[in-house]
N, CA and C atoms as a LAMMPS dump frame, in Angstrom:
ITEM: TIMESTEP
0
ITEM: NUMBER OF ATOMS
255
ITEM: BOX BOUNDS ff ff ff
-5.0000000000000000e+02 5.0000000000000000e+02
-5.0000000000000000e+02 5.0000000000000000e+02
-5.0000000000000000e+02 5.0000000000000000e+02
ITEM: ATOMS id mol type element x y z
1 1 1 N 16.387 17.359 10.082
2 1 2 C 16.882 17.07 8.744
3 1 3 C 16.506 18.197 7.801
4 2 1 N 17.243 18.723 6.913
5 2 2 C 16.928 19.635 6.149
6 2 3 C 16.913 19.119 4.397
7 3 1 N 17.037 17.338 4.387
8 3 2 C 16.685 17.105 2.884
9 3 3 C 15.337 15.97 2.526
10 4 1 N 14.156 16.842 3.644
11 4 2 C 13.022 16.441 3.509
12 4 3 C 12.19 16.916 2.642
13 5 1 N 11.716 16.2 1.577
14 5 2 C 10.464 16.75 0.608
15 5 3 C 9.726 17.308 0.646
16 6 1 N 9.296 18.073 0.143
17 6 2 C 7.643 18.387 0.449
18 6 3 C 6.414 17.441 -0.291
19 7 1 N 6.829 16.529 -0.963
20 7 2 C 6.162 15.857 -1.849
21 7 3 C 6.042 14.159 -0.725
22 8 1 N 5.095 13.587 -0.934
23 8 2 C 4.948 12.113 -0.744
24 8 3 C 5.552 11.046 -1.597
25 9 1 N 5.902 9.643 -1.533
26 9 2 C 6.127 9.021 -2.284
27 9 3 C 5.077 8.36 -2.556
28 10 1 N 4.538 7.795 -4.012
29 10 2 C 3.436 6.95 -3.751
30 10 3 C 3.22 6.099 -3.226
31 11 1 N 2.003 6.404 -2.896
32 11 2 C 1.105 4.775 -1.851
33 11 3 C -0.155 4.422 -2.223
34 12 1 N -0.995 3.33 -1.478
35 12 2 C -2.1 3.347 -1.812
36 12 3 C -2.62 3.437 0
37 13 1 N -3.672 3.786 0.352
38 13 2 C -4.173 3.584 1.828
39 13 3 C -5.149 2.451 1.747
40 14 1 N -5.052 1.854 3.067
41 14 2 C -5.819 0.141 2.814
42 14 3 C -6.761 0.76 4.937
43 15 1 N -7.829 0.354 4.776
44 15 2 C -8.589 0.059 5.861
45 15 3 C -9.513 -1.258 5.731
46 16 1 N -9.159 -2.061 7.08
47 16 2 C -8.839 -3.368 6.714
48 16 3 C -10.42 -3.951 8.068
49 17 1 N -11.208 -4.458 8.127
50 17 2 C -12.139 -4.773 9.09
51 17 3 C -12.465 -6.083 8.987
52 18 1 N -12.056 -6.474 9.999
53 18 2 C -13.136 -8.648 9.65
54 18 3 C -13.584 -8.747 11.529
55 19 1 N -14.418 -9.256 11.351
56 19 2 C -15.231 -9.733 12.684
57 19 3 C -14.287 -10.285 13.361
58 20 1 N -14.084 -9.729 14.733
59 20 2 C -13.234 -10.757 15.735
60 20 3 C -11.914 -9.784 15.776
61 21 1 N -11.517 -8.782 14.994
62 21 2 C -10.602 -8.484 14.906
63 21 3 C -10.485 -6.935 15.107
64 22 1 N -9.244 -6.253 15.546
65 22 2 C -8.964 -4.561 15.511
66 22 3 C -8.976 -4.398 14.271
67 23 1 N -9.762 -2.568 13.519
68 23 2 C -9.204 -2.417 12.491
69 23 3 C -7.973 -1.848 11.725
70 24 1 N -7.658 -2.519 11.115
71 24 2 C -5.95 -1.959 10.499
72 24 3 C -5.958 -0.63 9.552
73 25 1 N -5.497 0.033 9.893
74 25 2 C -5.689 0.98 9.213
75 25 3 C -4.044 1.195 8.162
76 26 1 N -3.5 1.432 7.269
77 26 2 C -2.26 1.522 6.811
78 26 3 C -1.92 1.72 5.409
79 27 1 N -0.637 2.194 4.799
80 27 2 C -0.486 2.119 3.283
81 27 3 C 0.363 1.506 2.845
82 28 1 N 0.583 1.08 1.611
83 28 2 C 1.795 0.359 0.789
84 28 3 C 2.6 1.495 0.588
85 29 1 N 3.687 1.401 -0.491
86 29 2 C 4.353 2.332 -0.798
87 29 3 C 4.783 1.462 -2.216
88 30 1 N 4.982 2.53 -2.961
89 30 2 C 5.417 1.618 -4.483
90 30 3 C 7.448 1.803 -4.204
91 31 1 N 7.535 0.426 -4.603
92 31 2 C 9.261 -0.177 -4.408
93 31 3 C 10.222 1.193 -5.904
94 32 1 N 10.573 1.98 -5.781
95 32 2 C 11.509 2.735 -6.367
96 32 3 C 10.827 3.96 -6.565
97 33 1 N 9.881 4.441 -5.847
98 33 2 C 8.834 5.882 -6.269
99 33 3 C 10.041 6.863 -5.493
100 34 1 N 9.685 8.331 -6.413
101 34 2 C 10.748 9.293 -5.576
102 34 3 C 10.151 9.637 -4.356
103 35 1 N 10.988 9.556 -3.553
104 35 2 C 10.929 10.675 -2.409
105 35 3 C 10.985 9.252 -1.106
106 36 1 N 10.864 8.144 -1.675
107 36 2 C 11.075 7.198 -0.612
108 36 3 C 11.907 7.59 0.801
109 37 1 N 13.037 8.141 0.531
110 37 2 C 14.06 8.315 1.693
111 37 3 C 13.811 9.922 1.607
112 38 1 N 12.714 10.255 1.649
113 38 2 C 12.716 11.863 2.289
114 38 3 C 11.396 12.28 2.477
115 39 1 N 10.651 11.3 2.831
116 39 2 C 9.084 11.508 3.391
117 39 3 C 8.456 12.156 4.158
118 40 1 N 8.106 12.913 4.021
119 40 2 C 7.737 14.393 4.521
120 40 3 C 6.705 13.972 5.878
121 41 1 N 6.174 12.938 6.285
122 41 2 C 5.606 12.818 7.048
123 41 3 C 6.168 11.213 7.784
124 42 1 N 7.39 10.846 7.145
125 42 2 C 8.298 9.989 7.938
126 42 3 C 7.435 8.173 8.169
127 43 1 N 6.37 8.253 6.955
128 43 2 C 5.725 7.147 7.17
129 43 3 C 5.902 6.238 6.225
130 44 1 N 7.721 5.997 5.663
131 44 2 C 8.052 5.221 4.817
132 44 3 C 8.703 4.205 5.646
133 45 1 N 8.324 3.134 6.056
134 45 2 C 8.54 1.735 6.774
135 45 3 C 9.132 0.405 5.645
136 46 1 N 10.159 0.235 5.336
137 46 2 C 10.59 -1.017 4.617
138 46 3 C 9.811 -2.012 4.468
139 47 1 N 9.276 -2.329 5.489
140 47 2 C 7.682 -3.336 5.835
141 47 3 C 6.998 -3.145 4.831
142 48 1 N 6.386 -1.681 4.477
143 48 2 C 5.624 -1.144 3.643
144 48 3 C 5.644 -0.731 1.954
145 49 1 N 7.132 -1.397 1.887
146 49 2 C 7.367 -1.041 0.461
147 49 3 C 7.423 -2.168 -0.265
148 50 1 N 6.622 -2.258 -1.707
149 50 2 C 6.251 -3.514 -2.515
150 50 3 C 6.341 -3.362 -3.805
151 51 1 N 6.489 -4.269 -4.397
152 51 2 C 6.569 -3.936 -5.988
153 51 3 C 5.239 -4.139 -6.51
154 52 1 N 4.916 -3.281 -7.627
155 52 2 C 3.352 -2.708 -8.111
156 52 3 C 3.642 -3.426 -9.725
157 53 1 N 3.204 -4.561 -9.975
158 53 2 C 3.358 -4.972 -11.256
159 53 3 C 2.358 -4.23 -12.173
160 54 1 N 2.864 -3.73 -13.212
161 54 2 C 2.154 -3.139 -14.268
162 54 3 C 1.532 -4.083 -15.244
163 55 1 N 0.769 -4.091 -15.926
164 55 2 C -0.668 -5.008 -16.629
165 55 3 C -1.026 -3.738 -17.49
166 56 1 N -0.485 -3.912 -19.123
167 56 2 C -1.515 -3.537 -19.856
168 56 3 C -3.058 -4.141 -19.402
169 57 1 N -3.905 -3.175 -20.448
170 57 2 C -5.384 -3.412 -20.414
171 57 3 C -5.895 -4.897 -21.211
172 58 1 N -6.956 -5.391 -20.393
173 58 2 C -7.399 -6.59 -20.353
174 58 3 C -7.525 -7.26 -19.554
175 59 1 N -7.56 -8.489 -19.328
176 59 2 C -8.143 -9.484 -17.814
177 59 3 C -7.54 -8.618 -16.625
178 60 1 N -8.45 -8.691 -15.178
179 60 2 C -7.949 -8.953 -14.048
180 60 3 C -7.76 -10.216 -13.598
181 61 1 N -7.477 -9.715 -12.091
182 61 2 C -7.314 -11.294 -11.563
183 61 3 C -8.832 -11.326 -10.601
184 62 1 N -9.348 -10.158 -10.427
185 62 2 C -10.928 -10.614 -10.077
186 62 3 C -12.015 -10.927 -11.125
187 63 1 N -11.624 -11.628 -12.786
188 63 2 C -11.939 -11.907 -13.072
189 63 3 C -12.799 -11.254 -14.445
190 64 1 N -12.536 -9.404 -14.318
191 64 2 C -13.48 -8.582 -15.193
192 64 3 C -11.95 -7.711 -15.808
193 65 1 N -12.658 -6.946 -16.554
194 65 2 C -11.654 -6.679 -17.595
195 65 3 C -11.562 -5.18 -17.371
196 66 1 N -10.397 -4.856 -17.929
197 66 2 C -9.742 -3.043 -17.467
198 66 3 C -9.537 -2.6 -19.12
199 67 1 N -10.019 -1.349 -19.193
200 67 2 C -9.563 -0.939 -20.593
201 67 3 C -8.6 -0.047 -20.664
202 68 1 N -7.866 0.42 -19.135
203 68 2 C -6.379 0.826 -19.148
204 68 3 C -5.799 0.175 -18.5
205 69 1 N -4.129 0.432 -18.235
206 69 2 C -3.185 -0.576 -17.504
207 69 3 C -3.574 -0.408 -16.032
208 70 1 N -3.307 -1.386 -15.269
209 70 2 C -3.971 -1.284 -14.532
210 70 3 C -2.616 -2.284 -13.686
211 71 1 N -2.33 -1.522 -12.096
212 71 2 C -1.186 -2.155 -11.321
213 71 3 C -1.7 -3.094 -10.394
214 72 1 N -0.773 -4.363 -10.146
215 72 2 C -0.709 -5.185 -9.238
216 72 3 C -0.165 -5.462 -7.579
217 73 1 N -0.345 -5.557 -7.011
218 73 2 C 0.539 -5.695 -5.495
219 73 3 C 0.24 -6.238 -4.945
220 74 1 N 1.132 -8.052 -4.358
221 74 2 C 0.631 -8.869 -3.002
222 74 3 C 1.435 -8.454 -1.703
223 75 1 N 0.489 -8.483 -0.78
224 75 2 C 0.821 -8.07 0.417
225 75 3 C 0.406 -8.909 1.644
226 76 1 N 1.101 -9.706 2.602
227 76 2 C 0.146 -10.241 3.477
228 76 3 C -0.293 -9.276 4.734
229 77 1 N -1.512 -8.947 5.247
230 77 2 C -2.026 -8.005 5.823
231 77 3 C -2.094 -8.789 7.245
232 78 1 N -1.633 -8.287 8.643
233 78 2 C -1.916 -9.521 9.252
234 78 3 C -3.086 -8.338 10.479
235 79 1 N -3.934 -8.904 10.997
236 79 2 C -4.75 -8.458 12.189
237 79 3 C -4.739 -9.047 13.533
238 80 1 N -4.842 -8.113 13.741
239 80 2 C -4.825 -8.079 15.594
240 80 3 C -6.153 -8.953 16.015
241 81 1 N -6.121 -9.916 17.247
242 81 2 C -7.619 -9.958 17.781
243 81 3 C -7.734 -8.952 18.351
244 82 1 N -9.351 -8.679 18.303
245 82 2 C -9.701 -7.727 19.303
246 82 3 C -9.601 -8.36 21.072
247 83 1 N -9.1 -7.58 21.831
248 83 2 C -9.228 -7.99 23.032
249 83 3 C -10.743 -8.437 23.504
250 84 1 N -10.312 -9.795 24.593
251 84 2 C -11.324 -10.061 25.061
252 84 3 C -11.606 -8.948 26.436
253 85 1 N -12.885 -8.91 26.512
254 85 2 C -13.314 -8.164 27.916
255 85 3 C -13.869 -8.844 28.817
């Protein structure tokens, strides 16, 4: 392909660990960021793309407060068991 970016689209990277389980390693992608369909490293997955709600400053949802805007994103993350041996 010759109308590949050199730029990324935004993401965030998530490494994911709970007892009993493989760790997930992976990123989101924000739903309308440029370069979505020309990802220079081809790791834009539909799976992976979410909408990032924007929040002026004030409450989170963990309960403490932000004094800039500050973005949102639900995602369900799912894990592997680790194999038994």
């Amino acid at each position: 392909r010759t109308d590949i970016s050199h730029y990324r689209p935004a993401h965030v990277h998530f490494l994911i660990r709970a007892t009993g389980c493989e760790p997930l390693v992976t990123h989101l992608f924000e739903e309308g960021a440029p370069y979505l369909d020309s990802d220079v490293v081809f790791g834009t997955k539909s799976d992976l793309v979410v909408e990032f709600e924007r929040h002026p400053p004030g409450a989170t949802p963990g309960g403490g407060t932000s004094d800039v805007p500050w973005l949102h994103a639900h995602y369900d993350f799912v894990l592997q068991p680790t194999a038994k041996r």
